[in-house]
N, C-alpha and C positions, 0 to 999 in steps of 0.2 A: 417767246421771250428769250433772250440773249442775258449772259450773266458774266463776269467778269470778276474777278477777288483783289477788292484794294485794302489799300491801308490809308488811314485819315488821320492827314498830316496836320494840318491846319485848316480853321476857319476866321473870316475876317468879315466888316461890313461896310460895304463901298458907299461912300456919299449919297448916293440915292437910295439907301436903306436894302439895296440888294446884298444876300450874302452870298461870299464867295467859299466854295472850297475845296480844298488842293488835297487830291489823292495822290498815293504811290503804287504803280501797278506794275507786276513783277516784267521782267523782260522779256519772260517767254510768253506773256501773255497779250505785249505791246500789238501785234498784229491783229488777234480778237478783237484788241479793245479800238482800234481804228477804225476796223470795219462796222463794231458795232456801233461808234459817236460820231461817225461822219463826221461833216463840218462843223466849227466852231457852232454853238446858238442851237443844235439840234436838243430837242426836248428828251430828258431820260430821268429813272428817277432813281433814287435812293433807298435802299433798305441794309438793316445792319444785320449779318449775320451771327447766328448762333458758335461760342465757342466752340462747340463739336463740329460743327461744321466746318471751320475752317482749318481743323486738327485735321479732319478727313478728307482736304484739299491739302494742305502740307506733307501729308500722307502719300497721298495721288502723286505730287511734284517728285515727293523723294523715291518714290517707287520708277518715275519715267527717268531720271536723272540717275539710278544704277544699272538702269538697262546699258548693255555696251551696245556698240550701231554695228547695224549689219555690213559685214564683209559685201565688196562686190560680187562675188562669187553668191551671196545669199539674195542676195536684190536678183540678181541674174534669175534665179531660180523660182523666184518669186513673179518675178516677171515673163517666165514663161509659162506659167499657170493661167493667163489673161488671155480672155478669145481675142479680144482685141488686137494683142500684140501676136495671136495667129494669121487673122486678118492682115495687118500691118506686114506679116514677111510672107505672104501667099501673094502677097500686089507688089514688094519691093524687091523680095526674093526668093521668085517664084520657081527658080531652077534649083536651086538650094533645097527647099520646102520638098519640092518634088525628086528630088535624089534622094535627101532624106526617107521620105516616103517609100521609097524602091528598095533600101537598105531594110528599113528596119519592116519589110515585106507587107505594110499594109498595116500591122495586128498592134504598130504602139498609140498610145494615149495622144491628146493633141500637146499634151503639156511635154512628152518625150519625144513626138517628132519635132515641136520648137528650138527645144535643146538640143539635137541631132542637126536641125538646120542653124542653129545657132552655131554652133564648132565647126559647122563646114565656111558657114560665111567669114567668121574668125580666125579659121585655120587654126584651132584649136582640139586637141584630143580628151581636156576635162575643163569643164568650166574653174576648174579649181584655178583655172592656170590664169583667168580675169580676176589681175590685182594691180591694189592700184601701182603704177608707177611704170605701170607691162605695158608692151603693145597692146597685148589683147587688153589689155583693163581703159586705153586708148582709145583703140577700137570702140568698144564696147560703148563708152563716153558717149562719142559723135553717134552711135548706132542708137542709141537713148535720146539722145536731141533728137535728132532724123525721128524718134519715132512720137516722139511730147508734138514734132512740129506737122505731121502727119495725122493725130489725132484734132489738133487744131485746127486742122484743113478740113477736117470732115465734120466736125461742129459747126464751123460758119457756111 
């Protein structure tokens, strides 16, 4: 069961005795609630929440909303933690990967040979240096598509 937090705007009742009524759903939340009401006529139901309840989703909201958003340099880092995206640069950049490997003798983690082949493919000396507006933060961009459309490719 899928759950969604509105607000109840209005209610009315249309000529044939059906009633109508018009929620307000927050915007960050527009995407959930599409996917969960499909098309117009899909059957879902209604229940009203508890005061506390929705104190402790305004709660949640205001808590995601003073988070500040990760630096590229942190996404970067994060994204060489993923076997996946080791897979992804052993098949696209596999000299890179393996120079890497040579350097750092064997004995680093896969999350610091990533990053090792990551700064070679980049031409980078710290990830710090992928920001936006950089080459490498550029770079890095189209190297993150290439790698979303690459994972794609292996799903289908």
């Amino acid at each position: 069961m899928s759950a969604v937090l509105a607000s109840y705007v209005k209610m009315s009742t249309l000529v044939d005795g059906t009633m109508r009524v018009v929620l307000d759903i927050e915007p960050t939340a527009a995407p959930e609630a599409f996917a969960m009401l499909g098309a117009p006529g899909s059957p879902i139901a209604l229940a009203r929440i508890t005061a506390a309840a929705a104190m402790a989703q305004d709660r949640k909201a205001q808590a995601t909303a003073d988070k500040k958003p990760l630096s590229l340099a942190s996404k970067v880092a994060l994204r060489c933690q993923e076997r996946d995206f080791h897979t992804y640069l052993l098949e696209t950049q596999r000299g890179f990967v393996l120079d890497a490997h040579t350097e750092l003798d064997g004995e680093a983690s896969q999350t610091d040979l990533n990053a090792e082949a990551l700064r070679r493919v980049l031409g980078i000396q710290s990830r710090r240096e992928i920001v936006d507006g950089s080459e490498a933060g550029r770079q890095w961009l189209n190297l993150e598509a290439d790698y979303h459309h690459w994972q794609r490719r292996r799903a289908a």
